[in-house]
C-alpha positions as semicolon CSV with decimal commas, in nm:
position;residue;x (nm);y (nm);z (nm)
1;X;-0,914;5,302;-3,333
2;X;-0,613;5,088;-3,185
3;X;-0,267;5,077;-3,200
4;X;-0,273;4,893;-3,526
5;X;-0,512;5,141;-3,686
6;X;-0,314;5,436;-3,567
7;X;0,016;5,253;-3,743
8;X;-0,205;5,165;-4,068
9;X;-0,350;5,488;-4,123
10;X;-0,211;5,822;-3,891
11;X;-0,473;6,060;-4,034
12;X;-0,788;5,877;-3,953
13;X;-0,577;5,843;-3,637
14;X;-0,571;6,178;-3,555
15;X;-0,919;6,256;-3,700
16;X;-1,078;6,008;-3,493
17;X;-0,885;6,137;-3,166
18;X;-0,966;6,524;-3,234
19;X;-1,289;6,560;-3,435
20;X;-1,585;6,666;-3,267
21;X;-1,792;6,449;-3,469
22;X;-1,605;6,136;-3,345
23;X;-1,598;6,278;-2,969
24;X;-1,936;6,313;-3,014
25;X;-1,998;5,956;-3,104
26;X;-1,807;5,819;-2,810
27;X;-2,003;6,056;-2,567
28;X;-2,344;5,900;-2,695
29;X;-2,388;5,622;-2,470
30;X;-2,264;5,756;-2,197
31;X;-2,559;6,062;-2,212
32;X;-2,801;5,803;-2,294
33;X;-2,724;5,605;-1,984
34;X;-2,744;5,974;-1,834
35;X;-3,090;6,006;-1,943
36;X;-3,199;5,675;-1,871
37;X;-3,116;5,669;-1,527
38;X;-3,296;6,025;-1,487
39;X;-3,575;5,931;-1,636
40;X;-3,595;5,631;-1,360
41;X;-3,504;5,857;-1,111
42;X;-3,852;6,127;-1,212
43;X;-4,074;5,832;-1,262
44;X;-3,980;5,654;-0,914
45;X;-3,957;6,018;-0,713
46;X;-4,023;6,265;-0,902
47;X;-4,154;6,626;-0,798
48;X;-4,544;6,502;-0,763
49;X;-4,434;6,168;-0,595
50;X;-4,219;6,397;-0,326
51;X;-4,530;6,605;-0,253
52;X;-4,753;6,318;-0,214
53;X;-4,591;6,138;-0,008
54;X;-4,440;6,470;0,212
55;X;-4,752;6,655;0,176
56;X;-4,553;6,978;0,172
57;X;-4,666;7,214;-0,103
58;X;-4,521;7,556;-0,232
59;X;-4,200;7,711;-0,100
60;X;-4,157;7,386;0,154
61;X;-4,219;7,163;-0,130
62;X;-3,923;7,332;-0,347
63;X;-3,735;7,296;0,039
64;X;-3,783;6,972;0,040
65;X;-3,719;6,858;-0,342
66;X;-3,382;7,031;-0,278
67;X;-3,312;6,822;-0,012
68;X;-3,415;6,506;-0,180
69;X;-3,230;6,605;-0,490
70;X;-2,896;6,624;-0,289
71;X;-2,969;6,288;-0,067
72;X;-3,178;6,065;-0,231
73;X;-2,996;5,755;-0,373
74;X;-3,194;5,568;-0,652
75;X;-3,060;5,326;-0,825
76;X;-3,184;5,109;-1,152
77;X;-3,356;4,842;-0,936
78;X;-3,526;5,068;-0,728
79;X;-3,920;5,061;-0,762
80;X;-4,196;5,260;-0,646
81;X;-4,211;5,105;-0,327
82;X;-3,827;5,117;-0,227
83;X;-3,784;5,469;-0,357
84;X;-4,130;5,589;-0,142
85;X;-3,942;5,409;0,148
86;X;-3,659;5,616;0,109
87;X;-3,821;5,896;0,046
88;X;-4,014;5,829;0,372
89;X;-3,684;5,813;0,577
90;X;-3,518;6,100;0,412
91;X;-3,872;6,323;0,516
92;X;-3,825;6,196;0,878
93;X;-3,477;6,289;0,860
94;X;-3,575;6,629;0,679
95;X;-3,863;6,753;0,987
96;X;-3,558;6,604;1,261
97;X;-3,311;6,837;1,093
98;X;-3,535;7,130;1,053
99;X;-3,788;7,065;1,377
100;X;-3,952;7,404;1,327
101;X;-4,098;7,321;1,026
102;X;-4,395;7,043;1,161
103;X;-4,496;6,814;0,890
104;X;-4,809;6,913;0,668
105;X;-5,118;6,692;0,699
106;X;-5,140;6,444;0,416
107;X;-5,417;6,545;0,193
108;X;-5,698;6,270;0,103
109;X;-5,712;6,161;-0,290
C-alpha cells in the first residue's frame, strides 16, 4: 500500500504495515526464491554428488561437505558439469590445505 492508500484509508494502512498475516505475504517470494535456489544447489552438489566425486566417506565426508558448504559458489546457471568442476577445484584446494589427509581412491560404479 502507497502513499495514496495510506492517505485514503490509515487503518488498512497500519494493518497492512504491522500484521503478521500481511508480513507474511511479503516474505513469500522471497523464501520461495530461498528454496529454489537450494534446491538447485542439492541437485547440482549435493551430499552424494560431493562423495562421488571426492570419494571421501564417513567422518571425512561430513569434513569435506563442511567445507564445500562454506566455499562452494553455485549459482542458477550452474549445471552438473560446472558445479562438478568446482567441486573438483575446491577438493584440490581442500587435500592442499589439509595435506595430511591423502585423497581416498575413487570407488568404481
Amino acid at each position: 500500500m502507497g502513499i495514496l492508500g495510506a492517505l485514503l484509508s490509515p487503518a488498512s494502512f497500519i494493518q497492512s504495515k504491522f500484521s503478521r498475516a500481511e508480513k507474511a505475504k511479503l516474505r513469500l517470494p522471497e523464501a520461495r526464491e530461498a528454496a529454489r535456489v537450494w534446491n538447485h544447489k542439492e541437485a547440482v552438489a549435493g551430499r552424494e554428488v560431493i562423495a562421488l566425486i571426492s570419494g571421501y566417506e564417513g567422518e571425512a565426508l561430513d569434513r569435506f561437505v563442511i567445507y564445500c558448504n562454506l566455499h562452494l559458489k553455485i549459482s542458477a546457471s550452474d549445471n552438473g558439469v560446472s558445479a562438478t568442476r568446482k567441486i573438483e577445484a575446491l577438493l584440490s584446494r581442500y587435500q592442499h590445505e589439509n595435506q595430511n589427509q591423502p585423497a581416498p581412491e575413487p570407488q568404481a560404479p
